[in-house]
C-alpha positions in Angstrom: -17.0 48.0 23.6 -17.7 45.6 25.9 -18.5 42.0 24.5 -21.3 39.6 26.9 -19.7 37.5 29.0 -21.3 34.2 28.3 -22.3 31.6 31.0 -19.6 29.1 31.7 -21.2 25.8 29.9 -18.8 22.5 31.6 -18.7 19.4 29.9 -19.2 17.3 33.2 -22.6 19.0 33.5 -23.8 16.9 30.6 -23.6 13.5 32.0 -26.8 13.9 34.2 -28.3 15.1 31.5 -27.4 12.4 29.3 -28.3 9.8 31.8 -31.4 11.2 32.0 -32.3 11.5 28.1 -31.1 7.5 28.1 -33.8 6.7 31.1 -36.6 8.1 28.9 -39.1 5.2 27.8 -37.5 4.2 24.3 -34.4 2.6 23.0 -31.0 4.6 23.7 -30.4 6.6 20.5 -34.0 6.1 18.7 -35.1 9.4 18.2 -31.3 9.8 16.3 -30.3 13.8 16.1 -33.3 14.7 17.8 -31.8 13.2 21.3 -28.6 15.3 20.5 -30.6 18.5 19.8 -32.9 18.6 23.2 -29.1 17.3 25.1 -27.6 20.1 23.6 -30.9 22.5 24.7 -30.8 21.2 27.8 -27.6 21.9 28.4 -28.0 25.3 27.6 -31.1 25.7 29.6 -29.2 24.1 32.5 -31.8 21.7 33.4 -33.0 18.1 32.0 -36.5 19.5 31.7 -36.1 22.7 29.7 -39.3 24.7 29.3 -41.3 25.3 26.5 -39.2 28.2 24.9 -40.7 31.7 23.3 -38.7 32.2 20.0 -37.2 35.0 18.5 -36.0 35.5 14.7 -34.5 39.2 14.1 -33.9 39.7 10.4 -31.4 42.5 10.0 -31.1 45.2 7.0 -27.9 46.2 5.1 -26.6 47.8 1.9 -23.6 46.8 0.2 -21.2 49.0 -1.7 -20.1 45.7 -3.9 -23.2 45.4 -5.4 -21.7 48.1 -7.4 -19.5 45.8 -9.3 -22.4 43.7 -10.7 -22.1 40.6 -8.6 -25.8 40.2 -7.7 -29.3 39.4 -10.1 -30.8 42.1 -8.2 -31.0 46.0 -8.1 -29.7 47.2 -4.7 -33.3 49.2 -4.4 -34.5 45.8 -3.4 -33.2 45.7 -0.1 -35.8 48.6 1.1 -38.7 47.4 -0.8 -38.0 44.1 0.9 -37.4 45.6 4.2 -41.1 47.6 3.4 -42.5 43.8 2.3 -41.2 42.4 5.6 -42.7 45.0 7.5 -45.6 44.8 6.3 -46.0 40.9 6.9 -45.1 39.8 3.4 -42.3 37.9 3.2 -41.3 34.1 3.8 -40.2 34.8 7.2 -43.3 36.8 8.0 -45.0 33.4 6.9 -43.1 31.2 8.5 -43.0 32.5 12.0 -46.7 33.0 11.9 -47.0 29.3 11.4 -44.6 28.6 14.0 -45.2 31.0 16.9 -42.6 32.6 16.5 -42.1 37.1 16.8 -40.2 38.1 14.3 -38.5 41.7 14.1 -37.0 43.4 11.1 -33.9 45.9 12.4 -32.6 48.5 9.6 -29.0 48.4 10.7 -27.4 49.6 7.0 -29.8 49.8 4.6 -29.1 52.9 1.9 -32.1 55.0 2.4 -34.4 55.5 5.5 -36.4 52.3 6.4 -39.4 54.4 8.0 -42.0 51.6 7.6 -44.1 50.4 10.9 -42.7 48.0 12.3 -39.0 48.4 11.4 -36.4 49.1 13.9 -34.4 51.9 13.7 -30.2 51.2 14.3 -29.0 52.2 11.3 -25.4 52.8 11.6 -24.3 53.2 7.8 -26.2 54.1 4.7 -24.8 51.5 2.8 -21.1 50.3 3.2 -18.3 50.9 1.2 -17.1 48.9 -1.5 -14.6 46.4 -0.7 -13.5 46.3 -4.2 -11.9 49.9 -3.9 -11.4 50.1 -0.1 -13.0 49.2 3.3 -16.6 48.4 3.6 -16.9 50.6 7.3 -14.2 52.6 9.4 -13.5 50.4 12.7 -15.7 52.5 15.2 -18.9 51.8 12.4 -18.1 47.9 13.0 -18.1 48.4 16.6 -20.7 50.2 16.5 -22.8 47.8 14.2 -21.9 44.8 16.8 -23.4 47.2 19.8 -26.8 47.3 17.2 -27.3 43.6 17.7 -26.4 43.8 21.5 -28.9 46.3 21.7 -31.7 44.9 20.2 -31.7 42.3 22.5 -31.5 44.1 25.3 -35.1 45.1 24.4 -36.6 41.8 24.1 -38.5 40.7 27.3 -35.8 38.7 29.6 -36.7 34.6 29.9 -34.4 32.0 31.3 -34.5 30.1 28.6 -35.7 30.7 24.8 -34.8 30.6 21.2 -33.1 33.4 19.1 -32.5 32.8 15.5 -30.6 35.5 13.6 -31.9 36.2 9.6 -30.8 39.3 7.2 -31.8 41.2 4.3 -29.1 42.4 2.0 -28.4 42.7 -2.0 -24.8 41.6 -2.4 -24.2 39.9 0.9 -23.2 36.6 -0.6 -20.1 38.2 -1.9 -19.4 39.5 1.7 -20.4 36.1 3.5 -17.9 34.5 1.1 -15.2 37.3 1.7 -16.0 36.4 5.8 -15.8 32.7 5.0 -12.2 32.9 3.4 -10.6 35.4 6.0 -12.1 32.9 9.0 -12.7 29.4 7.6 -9.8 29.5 4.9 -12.2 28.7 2.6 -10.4 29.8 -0.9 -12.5 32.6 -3.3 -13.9 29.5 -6.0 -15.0 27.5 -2.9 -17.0 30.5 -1.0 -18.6 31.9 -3.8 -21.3 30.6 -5.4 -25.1 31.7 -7.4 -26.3 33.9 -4.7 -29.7 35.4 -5.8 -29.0 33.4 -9.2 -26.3 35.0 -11.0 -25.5 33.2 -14.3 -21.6 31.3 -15.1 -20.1 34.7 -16.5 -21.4 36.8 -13.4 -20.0 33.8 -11.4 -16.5 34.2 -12.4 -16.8 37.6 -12.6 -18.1 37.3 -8.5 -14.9 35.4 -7.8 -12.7 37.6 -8.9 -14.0 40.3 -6.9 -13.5 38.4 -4.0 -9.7 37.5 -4.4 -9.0 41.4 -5.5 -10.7 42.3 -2.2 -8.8 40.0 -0.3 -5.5 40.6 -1.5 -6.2 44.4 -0.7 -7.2 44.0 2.6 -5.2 41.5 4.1 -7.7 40.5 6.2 -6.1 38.9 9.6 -8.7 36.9 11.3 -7.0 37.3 15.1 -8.7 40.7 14.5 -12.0 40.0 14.2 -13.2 43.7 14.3 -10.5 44.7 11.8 -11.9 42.3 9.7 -15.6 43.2 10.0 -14.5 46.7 9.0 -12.4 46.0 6.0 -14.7 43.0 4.4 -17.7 42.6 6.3 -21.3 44.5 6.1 -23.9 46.2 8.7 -26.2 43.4 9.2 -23.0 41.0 9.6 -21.9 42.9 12.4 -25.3 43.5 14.2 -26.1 39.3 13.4 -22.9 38.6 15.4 -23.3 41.0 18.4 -27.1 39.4 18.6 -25.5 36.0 18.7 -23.2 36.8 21.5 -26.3 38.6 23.4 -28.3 36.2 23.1 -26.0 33.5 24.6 -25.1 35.5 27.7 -28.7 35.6 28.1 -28.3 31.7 28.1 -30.5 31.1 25.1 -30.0 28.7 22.3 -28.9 30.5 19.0 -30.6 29.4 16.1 -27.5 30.4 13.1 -29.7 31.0 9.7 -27.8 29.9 6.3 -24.5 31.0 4.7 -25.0 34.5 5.4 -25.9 34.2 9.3 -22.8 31.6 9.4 -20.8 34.1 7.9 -21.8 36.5 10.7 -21.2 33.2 13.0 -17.6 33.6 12.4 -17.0 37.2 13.3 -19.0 36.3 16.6 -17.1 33.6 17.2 -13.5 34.8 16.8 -14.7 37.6 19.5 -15.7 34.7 21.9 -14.8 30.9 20.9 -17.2 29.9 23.7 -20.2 30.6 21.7 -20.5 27.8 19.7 -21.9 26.0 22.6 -24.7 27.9 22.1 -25.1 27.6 18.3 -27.5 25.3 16.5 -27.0 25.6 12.5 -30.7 25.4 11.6 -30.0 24.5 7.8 -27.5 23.2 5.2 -28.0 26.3 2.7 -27.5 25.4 -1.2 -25.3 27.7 -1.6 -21.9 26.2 -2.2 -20.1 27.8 0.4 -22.2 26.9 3.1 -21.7 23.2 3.2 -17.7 24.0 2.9 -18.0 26.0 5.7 -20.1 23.6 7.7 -17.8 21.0 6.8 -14.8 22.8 7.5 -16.3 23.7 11.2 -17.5 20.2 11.7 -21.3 21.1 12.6 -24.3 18.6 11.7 -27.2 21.6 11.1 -30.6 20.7 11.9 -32.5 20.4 8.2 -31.3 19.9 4.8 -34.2 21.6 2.6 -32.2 23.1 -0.4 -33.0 26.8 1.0 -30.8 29.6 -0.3 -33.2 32.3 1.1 -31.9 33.8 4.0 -34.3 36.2 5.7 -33.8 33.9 8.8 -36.0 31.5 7.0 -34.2 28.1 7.8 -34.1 29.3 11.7 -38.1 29.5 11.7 -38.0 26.1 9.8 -35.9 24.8 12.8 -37.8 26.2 15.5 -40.5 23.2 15.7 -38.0 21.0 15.8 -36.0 22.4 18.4 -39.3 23.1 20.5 -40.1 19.2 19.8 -36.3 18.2 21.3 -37.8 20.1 24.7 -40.4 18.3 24.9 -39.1 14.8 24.5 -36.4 16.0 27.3 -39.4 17.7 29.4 -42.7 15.8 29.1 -41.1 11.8 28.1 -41.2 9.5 31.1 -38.3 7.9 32.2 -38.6 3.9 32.3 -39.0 3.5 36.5 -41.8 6.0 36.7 -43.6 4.7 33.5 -43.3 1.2 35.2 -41.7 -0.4 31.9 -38.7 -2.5 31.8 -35.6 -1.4 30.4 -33.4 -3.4 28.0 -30.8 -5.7 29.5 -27.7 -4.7 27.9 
């Protein structure tokens, strides 16, 4: 497969930017991380005035073959029934990008059984992975094909210069795989990438952990082979979340990454192409262990810090006023010679 070839984003082309941002009617560095949000936006858009973006949050479906070891609070029938409540407008993301303007699409990319609900896109690529307890979660052309699946469905979204695309999931047991993807990437070890997940108790805890190192020390996994990786350890709706990420930025969009499990899919995307992050905005610090090691060990600064541990691509919609209020102050603020006001002296 092919992977989008990303716009070339130069570091000089941020000082007009910059200069502009500081000529805006206020104090240089009032409005804190919102001024480093619309630069980064900006940036991206490749203009000091980006427009009013549309926003996109595709939630993505997947089984996992780990749930048969026990490691999650919930049946793995849940997935569907929550794919069905999704579809049907009922979940917190359905919520949340109502109240935010925001379409939302659900993709069944892995899930079990059929996901023939209204509304649901159909990708599926596996009926469940494997479990990576006993052996590999997908064969290599399955990953590759699951990466294509988020590719794909962005083809199909109308083309705009410039807009938002946040990336959610739906999947019992994909906390064990985000923390598998955070040790073979990040280096995180097994007790620091697993944590409660769905709200598993201390003896399902340990129990979780363990899984993880067995699964690691059987695979291997080699992170200079991303794909490799993504088909020993990873899942469905990782590998579709990634190949979105990396479509979305060749489109020159900002990508809104949702929570530990979305990071988790952040890494495979961005061992394909380093030059991603550029186009990354971590919408939340998830409460989930893992996900402020691997935020720390990356060095990113996400957007909100809410205690959310949902997933569903409910931190990006959270994010998406904010980020839509960073354009603005870029877009619509007027700069201190226009406005007629006098600028500081030093």
């Amino acid at each position: 497969m092919n992977i989008p070839t990303l716009p070339v984003l130069r570091p000089e082309d941020r000082v007009p930017l910059q200069a502009h941002l500081d000529d805006l009617t206020k104090p240089t560095g009032s409005l804190g991380r919102l001024e480093r949000l619309g630069l980064q936006l900006a940036w991206i858009a490749g203009t000091p005035k980006p427009a009013d973006p549309e926003a996109w949050i595709l939630t993505f479906g997947g089984d996992h073959g780990v749930a048969a070891q026990g490691v999650s609070a919930f049946p793995q029938e849940v997935t569907p029934q929550m794919v069905a409540n999704m579809a049907a407008g009922g979940a917190a993301i359905c919520a949340l990008c109502r109240a935010n303007r925001i379409t939302h699409r659900i993709i069944d990319v892995g899930v079990a059984v059929p996901c023939s609900f209204p509304g649901v896109v159909q990708r599926n690529v596996v009926r469940g992975t494997g479990d990576v307890a006993a052996g590999p979660a997908m064969t290599r052309a399955q990953a590759e094909a699951c990466l294509q699946a988020g590719i794909d469905t962005v083809a199909e979204l109308p083309k705009r210069p410039f807009a938002l695309m946040g990336l959610g999931e739906m999947g019992i047991a994909n906390s064990t795989i985000a923390a598998l993807l955070a040790c073979a990437f990040a280096g995180l070890t097994p007790e620091e990438a697993v944590g409660p997940g769905t709200g598993i108790h201390r003896e399902v805890l340990a129990h979780k952990v363990a899984v993880v190192r067995q699964a690691l020390e059987r695979h291997r996994p080699d992170p200079k082979d991303p794909l490799g990786v993504l088909a020993s350890l990873g899942g469905a709706e990782f590998g579709a979340m990634a190949g979105a990420m990396l479509a979305g930025a060749a489109r020159g969009w900002a990508v809104i990454v949702d929570g530990y499990i979305a990071g988790a899919a952040a890494l495979v995307a961005l061992a394909l192409e380093p030059r991603l992050r550029d186009f990354l905005v971590w919408s939340h610090r998830s409460a989930e262990p893992g996900a402020s090691r691997l935020l720390e060990r990356l060095d990113i600064e996400p957007v909100l810090d809410l205690e959310l541990r949902l997933g569903e691509g409910t931190g990006a919609a959270l994010a998406v006023p904010i980020l839509r209020s960073a354009c603005a102050v870029m877009r619509e603020m007027a700069t201190f010679s226009a406005a007629g006001v006098a600028n500081a002296d030093v």
